[in-house]
Backbone as JSON, one array per atom type, in Angstrom:
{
  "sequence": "XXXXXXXXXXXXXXXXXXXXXXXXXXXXXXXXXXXXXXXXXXXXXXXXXXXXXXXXXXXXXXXXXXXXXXXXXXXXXXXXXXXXXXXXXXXXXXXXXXXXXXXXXXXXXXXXXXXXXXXXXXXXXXXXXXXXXXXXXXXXXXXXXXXXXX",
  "N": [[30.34, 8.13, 49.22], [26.99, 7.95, 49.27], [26.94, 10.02, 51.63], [27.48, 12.49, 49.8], [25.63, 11.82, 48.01], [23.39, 12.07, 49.52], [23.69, 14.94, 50.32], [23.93, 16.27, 47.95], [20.79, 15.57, 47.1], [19.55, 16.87, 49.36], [19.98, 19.6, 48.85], [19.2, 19.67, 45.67], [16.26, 19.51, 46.9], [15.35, 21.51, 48.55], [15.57, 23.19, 46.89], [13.76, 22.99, 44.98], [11.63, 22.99, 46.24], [11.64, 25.8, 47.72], [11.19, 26.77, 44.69], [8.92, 25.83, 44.29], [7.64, 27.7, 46.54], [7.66, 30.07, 45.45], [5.85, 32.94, 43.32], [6.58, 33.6, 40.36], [7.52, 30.82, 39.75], [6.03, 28.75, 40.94], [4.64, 27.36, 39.25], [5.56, 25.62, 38.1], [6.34, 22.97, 38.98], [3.7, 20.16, 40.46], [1.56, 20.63, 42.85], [1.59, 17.92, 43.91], [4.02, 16.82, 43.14], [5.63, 18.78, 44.39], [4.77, 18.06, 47.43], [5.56, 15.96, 47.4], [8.87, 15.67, 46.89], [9.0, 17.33, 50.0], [7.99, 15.36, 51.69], [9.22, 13.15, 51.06], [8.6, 10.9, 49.56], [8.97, 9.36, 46.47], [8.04, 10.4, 43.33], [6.76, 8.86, 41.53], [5.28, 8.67, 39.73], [5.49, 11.51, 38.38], [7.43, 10.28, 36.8], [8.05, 10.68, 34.07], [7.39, 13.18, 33.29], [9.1, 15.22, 35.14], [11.29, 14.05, 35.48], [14.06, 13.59, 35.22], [15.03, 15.27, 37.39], [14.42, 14.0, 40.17], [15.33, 10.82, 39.18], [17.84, 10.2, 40.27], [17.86, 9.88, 42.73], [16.61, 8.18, 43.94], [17.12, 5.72, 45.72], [17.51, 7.56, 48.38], [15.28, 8.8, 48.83], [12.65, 8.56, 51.22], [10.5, 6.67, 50.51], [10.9, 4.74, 48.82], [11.05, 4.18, 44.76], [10.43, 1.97, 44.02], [8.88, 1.09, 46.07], [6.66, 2.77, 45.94], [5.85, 1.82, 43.35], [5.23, -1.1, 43.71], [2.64, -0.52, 45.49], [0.81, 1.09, 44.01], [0.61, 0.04, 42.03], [-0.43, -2.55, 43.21], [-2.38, -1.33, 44.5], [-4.26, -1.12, 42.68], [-4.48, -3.21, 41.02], [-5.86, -5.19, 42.68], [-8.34, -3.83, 43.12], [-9.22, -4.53, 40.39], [-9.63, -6.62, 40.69], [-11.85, -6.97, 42.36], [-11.73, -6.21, 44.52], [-11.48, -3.92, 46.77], [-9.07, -2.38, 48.59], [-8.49, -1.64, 51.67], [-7.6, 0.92, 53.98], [-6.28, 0.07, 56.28], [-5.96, -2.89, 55.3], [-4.04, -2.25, 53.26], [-2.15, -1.25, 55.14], [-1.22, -3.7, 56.44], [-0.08, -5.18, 54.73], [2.16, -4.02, 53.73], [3.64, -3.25, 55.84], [6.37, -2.73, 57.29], [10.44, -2.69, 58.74], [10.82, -0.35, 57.74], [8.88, 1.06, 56.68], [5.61, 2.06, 57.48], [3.36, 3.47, 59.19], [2.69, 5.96, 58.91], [4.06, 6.18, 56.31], [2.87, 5.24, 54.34], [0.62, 7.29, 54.62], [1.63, 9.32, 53.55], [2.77, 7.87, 50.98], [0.01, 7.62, 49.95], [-1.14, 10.06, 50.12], [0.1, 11.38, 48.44], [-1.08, 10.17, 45.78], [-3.28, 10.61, 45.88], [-3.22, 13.7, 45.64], [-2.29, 13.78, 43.15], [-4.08, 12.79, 41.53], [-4.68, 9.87, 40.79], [-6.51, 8.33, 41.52], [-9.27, 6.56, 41.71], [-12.38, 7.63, 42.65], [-13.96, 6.13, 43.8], [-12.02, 3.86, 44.47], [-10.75, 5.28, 46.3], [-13.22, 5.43, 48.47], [-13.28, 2.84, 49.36], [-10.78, 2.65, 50.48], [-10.79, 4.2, 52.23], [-12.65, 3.38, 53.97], [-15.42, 3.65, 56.85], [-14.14, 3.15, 59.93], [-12.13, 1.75, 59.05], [-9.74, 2.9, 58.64], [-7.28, 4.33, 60.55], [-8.08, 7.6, 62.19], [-6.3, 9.63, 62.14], [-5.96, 9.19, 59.24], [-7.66, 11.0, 57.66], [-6.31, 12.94, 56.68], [-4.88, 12.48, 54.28], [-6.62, 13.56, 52.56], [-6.67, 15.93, 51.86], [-6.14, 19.23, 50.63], [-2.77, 20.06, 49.84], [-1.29, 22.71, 51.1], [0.41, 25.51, 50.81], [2.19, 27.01, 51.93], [3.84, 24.87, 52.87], [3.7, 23.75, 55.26], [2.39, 21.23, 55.87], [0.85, 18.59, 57.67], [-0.52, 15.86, 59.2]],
  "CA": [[29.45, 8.45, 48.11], [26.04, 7.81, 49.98], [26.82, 11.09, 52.1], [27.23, 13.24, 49.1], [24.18, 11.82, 47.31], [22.65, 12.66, 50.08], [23.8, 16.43, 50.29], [23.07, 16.66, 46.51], [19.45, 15.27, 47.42], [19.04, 17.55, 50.38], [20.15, 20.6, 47.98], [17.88, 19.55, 45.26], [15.21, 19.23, 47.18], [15.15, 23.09, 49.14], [15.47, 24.61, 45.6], [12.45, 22.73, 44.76], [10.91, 23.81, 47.28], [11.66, 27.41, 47.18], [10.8, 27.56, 43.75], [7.38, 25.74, 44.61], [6.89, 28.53, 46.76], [7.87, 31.27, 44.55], [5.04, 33.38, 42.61], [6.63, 32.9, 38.9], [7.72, 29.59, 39.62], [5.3, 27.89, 41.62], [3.34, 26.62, 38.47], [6.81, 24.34, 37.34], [5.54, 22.06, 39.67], [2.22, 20.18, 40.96], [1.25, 19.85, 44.53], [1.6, 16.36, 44.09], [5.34, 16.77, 43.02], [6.6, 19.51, 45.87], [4.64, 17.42, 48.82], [6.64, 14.3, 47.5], [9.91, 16.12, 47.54], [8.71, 17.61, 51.41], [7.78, 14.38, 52.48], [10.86, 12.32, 50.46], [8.49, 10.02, 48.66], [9.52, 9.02, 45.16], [7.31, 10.89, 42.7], [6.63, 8.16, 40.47], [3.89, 9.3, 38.49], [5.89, 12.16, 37.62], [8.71, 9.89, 35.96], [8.06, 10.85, 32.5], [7.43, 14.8, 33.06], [10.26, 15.58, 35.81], [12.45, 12.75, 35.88], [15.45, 14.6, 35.68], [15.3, 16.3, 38.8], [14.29, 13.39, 41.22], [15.35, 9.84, 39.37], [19.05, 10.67, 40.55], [18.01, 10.17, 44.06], [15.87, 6.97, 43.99], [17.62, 5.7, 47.26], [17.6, 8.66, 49.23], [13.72, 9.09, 48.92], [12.23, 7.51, 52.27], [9.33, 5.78, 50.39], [11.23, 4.72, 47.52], [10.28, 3.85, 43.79], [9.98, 0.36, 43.94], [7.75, 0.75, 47.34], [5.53, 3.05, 45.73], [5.13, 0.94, 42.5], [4.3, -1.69, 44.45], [1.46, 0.03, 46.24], [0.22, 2.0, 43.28], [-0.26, -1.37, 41.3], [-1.52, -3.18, 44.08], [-4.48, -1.26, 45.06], [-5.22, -0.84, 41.32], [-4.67, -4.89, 40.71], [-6.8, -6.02, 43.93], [-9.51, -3.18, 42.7], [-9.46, -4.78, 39.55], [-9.99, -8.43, 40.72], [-13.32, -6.71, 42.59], [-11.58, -6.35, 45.88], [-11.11, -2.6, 46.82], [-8.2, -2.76, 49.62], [-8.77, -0.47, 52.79], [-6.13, 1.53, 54.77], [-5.32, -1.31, 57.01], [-5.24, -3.75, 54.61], [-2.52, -1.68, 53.12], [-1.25, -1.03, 56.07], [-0.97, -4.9, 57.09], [0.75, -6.11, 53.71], [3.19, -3.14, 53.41], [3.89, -2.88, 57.37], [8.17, -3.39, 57.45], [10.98, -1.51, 59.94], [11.08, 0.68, 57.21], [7.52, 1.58, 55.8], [4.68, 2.17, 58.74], [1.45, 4.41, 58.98], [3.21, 7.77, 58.15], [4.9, 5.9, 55.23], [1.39, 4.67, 53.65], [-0.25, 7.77, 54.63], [2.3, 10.36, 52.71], [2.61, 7.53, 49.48], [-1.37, 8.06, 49.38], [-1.52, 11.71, 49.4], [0.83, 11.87, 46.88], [-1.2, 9.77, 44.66], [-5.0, 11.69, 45.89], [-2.66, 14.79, 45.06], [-1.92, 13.58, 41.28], [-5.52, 12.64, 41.11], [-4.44, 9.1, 40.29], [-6.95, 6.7, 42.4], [-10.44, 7.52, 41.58], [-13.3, 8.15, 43.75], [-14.85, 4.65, 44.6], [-10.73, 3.18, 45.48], [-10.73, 5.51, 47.72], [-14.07, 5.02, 49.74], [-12.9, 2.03, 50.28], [-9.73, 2.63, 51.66], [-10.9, 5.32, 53.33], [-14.08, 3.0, 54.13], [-15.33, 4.15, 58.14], [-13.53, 2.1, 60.77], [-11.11, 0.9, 58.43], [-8.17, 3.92, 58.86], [-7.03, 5.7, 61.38], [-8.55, 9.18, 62.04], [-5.16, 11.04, 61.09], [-5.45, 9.44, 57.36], [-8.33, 11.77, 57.02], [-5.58, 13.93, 56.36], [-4.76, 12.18, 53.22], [-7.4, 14.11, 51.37], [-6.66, 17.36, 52.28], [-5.65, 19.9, 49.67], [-1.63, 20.5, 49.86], [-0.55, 24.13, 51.34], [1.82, 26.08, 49.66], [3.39, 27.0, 53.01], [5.07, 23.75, 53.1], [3.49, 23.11, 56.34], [1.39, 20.51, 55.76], [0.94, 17.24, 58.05], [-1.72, 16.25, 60.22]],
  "C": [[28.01, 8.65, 48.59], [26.07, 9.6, 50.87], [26.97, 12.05, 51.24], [26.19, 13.3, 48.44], [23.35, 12.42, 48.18], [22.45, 14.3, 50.42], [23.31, 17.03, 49.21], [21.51, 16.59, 46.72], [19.08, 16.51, 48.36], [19.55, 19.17, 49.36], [19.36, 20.81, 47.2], [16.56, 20.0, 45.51], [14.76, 20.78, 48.22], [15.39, 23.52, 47.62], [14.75, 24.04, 44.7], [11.51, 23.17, 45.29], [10.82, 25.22, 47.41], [10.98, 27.61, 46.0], [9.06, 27.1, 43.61], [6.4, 27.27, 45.2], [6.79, 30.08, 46.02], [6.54, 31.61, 43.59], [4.64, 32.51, 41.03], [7.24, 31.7, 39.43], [7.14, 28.34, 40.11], [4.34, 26.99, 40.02], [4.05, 25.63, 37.67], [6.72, 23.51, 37.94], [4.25, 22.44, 40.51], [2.15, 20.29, 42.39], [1.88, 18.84, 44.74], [3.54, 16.24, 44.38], [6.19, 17.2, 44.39], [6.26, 18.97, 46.83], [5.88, 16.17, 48.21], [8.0, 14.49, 47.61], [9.74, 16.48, 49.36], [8.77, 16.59, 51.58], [8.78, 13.0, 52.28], [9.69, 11.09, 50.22], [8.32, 10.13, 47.43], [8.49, 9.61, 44.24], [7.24, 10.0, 41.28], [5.8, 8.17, 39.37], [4.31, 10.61, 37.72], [7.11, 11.42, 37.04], [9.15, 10.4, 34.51], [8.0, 12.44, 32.25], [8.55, 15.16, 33.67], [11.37, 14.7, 35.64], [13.76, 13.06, 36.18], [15.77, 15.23, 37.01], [15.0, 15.27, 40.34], [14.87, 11.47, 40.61], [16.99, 9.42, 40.23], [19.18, 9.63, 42.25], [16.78, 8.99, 44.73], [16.14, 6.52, 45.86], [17.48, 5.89, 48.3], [15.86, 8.58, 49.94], [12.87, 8.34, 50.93], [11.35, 6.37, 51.81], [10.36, 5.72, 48.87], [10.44, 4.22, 45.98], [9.91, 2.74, 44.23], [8.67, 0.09, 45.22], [6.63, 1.23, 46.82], [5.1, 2.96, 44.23], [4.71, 0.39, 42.84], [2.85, -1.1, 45.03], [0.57, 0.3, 45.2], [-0.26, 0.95, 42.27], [-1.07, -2.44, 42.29], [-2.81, -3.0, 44.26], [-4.76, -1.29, 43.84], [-5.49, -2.94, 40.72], [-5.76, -5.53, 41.68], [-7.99, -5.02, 43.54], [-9.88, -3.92, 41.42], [-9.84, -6.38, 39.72], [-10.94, -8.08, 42.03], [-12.92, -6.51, 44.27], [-10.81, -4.78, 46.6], [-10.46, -2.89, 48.14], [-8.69, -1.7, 50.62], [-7.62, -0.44, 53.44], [-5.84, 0.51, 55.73], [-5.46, -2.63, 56.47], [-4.1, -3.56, 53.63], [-1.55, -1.49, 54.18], [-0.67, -2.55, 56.87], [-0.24, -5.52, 55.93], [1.48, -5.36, 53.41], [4.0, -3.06, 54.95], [5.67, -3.57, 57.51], [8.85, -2.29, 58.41], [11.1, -0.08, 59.0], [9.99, 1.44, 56.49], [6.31, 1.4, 57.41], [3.93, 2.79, 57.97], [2.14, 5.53, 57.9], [3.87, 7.48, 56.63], [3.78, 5.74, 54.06], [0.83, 6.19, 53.47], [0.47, 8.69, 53.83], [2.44, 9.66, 51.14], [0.66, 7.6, 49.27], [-1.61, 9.37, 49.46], [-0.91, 11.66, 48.68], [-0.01, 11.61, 45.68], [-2.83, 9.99, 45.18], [-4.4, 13.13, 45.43], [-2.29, 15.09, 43.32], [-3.1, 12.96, 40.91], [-5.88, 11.21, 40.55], [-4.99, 7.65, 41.04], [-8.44, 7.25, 42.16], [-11.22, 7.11, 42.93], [-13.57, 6.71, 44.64], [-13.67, 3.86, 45.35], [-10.82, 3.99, 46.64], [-12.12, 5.85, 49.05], [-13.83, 3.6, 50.05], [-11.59, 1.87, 50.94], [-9.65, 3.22, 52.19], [-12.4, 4.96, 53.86], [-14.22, 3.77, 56.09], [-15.2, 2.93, 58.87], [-12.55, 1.46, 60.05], [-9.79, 1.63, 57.8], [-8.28, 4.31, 59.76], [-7.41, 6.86, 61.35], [-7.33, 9.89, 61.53], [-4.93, 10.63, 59.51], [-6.28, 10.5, 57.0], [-8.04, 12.7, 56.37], [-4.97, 14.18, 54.61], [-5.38, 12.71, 51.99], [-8.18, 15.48, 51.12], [-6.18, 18.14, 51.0], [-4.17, 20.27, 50.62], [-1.69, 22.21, 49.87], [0.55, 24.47, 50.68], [2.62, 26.96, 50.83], [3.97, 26.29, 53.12], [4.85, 22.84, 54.48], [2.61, 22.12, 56.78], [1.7, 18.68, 56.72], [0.02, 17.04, 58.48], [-1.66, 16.62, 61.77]]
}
């Protein structure tokens, strides 16, 4: 079962993509949405507009829901109790064999791509000396070639 979900997922997810890049169909999804299919994390902020087309495949995702609820309430709970988190203090309380840099740095573009962290969270987690030079990448505008990493 696991190897078919996964074929369904990997099917899905090229005819999302295609139709991202397509003329008339590129405007049925955001940026935010087609990098998070590309990059296989969980598009949780679109739950309530798409849902249909990615909750199926929860699992599959590399950064799954539950990882990037966690995250997405975290920095907003530790911002809210006056303590704006920075990229390696995300990166030191999320850090497992299965979540790293590249895992952090693709669930935060997703959610600078859906416009869903405002300005001041992210100078401080993008404070200087306190990320890695390739997150800078994080706050790049999404290509519609598909070829986007740093």
């Amino acid at each position: 079962m696991d190897e078919l979900k996964r074929m369904m997922y990997a099917t899905q997810k090229g005819n999302i993509l295609l139709a991202f890049r397509g003329t008339e169909t590129a405007k049925c999804f955001s940026d935010g949405y087609a990098f998070a299919w590309k990059n296989d994390v969980y598009p949780i902020l679109d739950d309530d507009h798409e849902r249909s087309l990615h909750a199926a495949f929860d699992s599959v995702f590399r950064v799954n829901r539950d990882q990037m609820n966690w995250l997405y309430h975290h920095i907003h709970d530790e911002t809210e109790r006056g303590h704006v988190p920075t990229f390696y203090d995300l990166e030191r309380k999320m850090r497992s064999p299965k979540f790293g840099r590249w895992e952090l740095m693709i669930a935060l573009k997703y959610f600078w791509l859906k416009n869903a962290i405002g300005s001041a969270i992210w100078e401080g987690l993008l404070k200087p000396l306190q990320f890695p030079v390739e997150a800078q990448w994080i706050i790049t505008p999404f290509n519609n070639d598909l070829c986007d990493s740093p």
